[in-house]
C-alpha positions in Angstrom: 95.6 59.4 129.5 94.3 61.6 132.4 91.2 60.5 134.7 88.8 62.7 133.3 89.9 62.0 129.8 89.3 58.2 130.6 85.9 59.1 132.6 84.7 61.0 129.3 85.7 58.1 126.9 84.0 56.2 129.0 80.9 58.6 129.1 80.6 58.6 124.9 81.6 55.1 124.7 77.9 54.4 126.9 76.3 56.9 124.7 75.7 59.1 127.8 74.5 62.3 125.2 71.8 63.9 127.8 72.7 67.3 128.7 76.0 67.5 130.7 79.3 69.3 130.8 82.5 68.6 129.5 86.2 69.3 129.9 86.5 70.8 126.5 83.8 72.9 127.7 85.1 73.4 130.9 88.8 74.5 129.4 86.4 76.8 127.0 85.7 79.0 129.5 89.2 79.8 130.8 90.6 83.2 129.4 93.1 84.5 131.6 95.4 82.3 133.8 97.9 83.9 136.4 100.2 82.7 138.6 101.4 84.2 141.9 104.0 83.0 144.9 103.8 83.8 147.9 107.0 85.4 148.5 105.8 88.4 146.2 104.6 91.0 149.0 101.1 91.4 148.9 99.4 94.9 148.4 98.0 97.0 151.3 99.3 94.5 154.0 100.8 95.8 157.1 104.1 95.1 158.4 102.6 93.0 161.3 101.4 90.5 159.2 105.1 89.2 158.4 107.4 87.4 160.5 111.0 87.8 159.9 111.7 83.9 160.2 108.9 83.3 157.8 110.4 80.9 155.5 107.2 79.0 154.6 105.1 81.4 152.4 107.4 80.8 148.9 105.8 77.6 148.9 102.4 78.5 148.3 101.3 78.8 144.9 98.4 80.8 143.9 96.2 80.4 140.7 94.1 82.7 139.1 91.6 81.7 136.6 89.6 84.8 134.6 86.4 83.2 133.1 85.0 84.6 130.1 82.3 86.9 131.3 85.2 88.2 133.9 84.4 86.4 136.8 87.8 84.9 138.5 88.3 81.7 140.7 91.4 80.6 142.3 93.5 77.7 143.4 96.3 76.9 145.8 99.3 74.6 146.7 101.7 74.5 149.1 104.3 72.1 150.3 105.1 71.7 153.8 109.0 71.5 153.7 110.6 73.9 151.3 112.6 72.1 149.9 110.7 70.1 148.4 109.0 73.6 146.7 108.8 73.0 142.9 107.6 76.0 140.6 106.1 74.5 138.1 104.7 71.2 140.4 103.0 73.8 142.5 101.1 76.0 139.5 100.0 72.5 137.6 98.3 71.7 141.3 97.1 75.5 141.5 95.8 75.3 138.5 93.8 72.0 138.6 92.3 73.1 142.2 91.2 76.4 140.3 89.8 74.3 137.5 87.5 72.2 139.5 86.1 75.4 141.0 84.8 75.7 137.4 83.3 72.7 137.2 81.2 73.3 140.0 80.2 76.8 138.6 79.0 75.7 134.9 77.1 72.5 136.9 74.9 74.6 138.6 74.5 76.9 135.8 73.3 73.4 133.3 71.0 72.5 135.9 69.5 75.8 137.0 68.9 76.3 132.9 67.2 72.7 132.8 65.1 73.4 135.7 64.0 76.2 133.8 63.0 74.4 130.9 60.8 72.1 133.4 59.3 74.5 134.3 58.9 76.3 130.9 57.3 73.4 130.0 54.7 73.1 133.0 53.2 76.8 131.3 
């Protein structure tokens, strides 16, 4: 069992049931995921941004995340020594670094829409 599927046991086990988000939610939100390397040339670069000795940049993974209404967030990993470079090792850390990004997103969301309803109330 991962962490955060311990930490919300946990939460529902205490009966924490005031508004908050959750990774169900969280996973909800995702509609698109993408996947690039970095040894795929990037568009519009110019030739003076690559060295001819650079054996590095196939390590870094890049994830994109598309978000329901459109909006995208991204994650990255990258491994210092290439040979320890592993495909599918490098998107599942991508993708978790994009994934928190989310998090972050819908928490301020919640809590700008419960402010609101404070101050709803106050009127």
């Amino acid at each position: 069992m991962s962490n955060e599927k311990q930490i919300e046991q946990e939460i529902q086990d205490k009966g924490l049931n005031a508004p908050r988000l959750t990774p169900d939610h969280i996973d909800s939100k995702i509609k698109a995921i993408r996947y690039l390397t970095g040894d795929v040339a990037p568009a519009f670069a110019h030739e003076d941004y690559f060295a001819k000795e650079d054996k590095g940049t196939p390590c870094l993974t890049i994830c994109i995340l598309t978000l329901e209404n459109g909006f995208t967030v991204t994650g990255e990993s990258a491994c210092a020594s290439p040979e320890n470079f592993d495909k599918l090792i490098g998107q599942k850390i991508a993708y978790e670094n994009a994934r928190n990004k989310i998090w972050q997103l819908e928490g301020y969301l919640l809590k700008e829409k419960l402010h609101q309803a404070e101050l709803d109330k106050q009127f």
